[in-house]
C-alpha positions as CSV (number, residue, x, y, z in Angstrom):
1,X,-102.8,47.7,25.3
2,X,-104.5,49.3,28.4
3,X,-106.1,45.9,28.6
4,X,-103.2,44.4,29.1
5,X,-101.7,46.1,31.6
6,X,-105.1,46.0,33.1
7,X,-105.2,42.1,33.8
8,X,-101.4,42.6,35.3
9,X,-102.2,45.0,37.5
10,X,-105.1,42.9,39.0
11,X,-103.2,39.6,38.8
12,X,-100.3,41.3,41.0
13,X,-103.1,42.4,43.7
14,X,-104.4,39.2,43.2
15,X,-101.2,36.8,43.5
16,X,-100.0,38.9,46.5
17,X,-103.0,39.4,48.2
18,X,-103.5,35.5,48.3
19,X,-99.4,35.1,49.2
20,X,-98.4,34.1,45.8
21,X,-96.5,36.4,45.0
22,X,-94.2,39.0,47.0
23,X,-94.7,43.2,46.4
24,X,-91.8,43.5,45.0
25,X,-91.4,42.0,41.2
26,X,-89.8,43.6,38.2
27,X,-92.8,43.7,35.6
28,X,-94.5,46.2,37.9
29,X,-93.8,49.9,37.9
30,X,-93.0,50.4,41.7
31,X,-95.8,53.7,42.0
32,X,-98.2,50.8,41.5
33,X,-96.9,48.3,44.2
34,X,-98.5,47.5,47.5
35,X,-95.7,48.3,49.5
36,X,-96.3,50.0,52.5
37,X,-100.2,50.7,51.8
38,X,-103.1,49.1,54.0
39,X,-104.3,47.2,49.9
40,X,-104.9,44.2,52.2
41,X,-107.9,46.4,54.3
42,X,-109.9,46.9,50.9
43,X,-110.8,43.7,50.0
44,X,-112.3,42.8,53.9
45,X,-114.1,45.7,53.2
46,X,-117.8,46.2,52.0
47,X,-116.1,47.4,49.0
48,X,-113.3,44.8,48.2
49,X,-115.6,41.7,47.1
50,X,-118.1,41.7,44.6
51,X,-120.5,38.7,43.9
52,X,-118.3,37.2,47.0
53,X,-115.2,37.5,44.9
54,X,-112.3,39.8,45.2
55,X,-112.7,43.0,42.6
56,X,-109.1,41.4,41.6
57,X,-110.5,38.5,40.4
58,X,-113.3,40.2,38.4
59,X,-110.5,42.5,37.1
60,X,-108.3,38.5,35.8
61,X,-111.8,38.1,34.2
62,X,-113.1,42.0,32.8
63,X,-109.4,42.6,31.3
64,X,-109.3,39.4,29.4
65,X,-113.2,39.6,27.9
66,X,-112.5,43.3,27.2
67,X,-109.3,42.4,25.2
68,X,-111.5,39.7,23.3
69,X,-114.3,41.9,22.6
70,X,-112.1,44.7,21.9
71,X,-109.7,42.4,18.8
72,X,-113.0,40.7,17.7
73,X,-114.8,44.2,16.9
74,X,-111.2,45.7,15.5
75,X,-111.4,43.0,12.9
76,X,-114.6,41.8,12.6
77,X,-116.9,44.8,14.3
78,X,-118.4,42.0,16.4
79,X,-119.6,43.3,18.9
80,X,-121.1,46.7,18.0
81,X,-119.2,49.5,19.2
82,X,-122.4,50.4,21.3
83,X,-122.2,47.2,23.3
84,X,-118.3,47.5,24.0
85,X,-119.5,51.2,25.1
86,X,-122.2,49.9,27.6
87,X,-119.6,46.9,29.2
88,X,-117.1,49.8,29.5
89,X,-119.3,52.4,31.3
90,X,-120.3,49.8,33.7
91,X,-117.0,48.9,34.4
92,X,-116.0,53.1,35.1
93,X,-119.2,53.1,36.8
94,X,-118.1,50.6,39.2
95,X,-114.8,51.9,39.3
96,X,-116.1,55.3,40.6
97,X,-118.2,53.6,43.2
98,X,-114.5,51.3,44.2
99,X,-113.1,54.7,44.4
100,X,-115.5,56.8,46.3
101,X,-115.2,53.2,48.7
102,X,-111.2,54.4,49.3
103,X,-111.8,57.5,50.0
104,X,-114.2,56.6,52.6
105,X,-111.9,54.0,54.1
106,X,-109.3,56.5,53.7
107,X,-107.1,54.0,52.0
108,X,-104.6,55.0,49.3
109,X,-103.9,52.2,47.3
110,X,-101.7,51.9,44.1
111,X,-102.7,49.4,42.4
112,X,-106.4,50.0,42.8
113,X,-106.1,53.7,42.1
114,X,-103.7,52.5,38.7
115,X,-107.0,50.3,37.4
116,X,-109.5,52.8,38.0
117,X,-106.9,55.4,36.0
118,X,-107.3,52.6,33.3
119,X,-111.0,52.2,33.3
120,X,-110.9,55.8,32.8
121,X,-108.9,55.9,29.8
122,X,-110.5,52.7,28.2
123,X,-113.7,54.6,29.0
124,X,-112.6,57.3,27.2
125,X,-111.4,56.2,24.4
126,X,-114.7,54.6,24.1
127,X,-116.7,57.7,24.4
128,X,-114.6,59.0,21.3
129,X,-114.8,56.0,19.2
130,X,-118.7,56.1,20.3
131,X,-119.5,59.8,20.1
132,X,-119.5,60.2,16.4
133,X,-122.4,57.9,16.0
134,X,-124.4,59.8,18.7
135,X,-124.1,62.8,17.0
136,X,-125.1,61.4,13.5
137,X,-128.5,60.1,15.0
């Protein structure tokens, strides 16, 4: 589920940062629109592209995997939970380097600041799920 909300959270920044799409749509809970916040700063920033690419755009992409990977080891524990751990930790990771990047800029922006609260949660809910079976070892 976080997954999903996930990917719409970085399709809105993504649709209205290219002019796709206005702020203001139903499907997004208004404390996570870009209305009058400087969102559009962050991505000409040093921290706003990644591999040349908007973090938005990586988000379209991590979302949708993560929900892949997430169904396929649900029902058929492919992959191991270790490896959903490791894809997850990188993605907080990043987040808390996107993060310390707003603060910096001193740029508060909602829908950034919503996906790295997601990446948190995913990421712990992976540490439970993942803690048992460092313990056991």
């Amino acid at each position: 589920m976080l997954s999903v909300f996930g990917y719409f959270i970085s399709l809105y920044f993504y649709l209205v940062h290219r002019q796709r799409l206005t702020e203001e749509v139903w499907w997004m809970p208004k404390i996570l629109r870009m209305t009058d916040c400087r969102c559009d700063e962050i991505v000409d920033s040093e921290f706003g592209q990644t591999l040349g690419r908007s973090n938005a755009f990586w988000g379209l992409w991590y979302y949708s995997i993560l929900l892949i990977l997430l169904t396929g080891n649900w029902f058929l524990n492919i992959p191991s939970i270790g490896i959903l751990f490791i894809i997850v930790l990188l993605a907080f990771a990043h987040s808390i380097y996107l993060a310390w990047g707003l603060y910096l800029l001193r740029v508060i922006c909602r829908p950034c600041l919503g996906a790295h609260a997601l990446n948190m949660l995913i990421f712990i809910i992976q540490l439970y799920r993942v803690f048992p079976l460092l313990i056991d070892k």
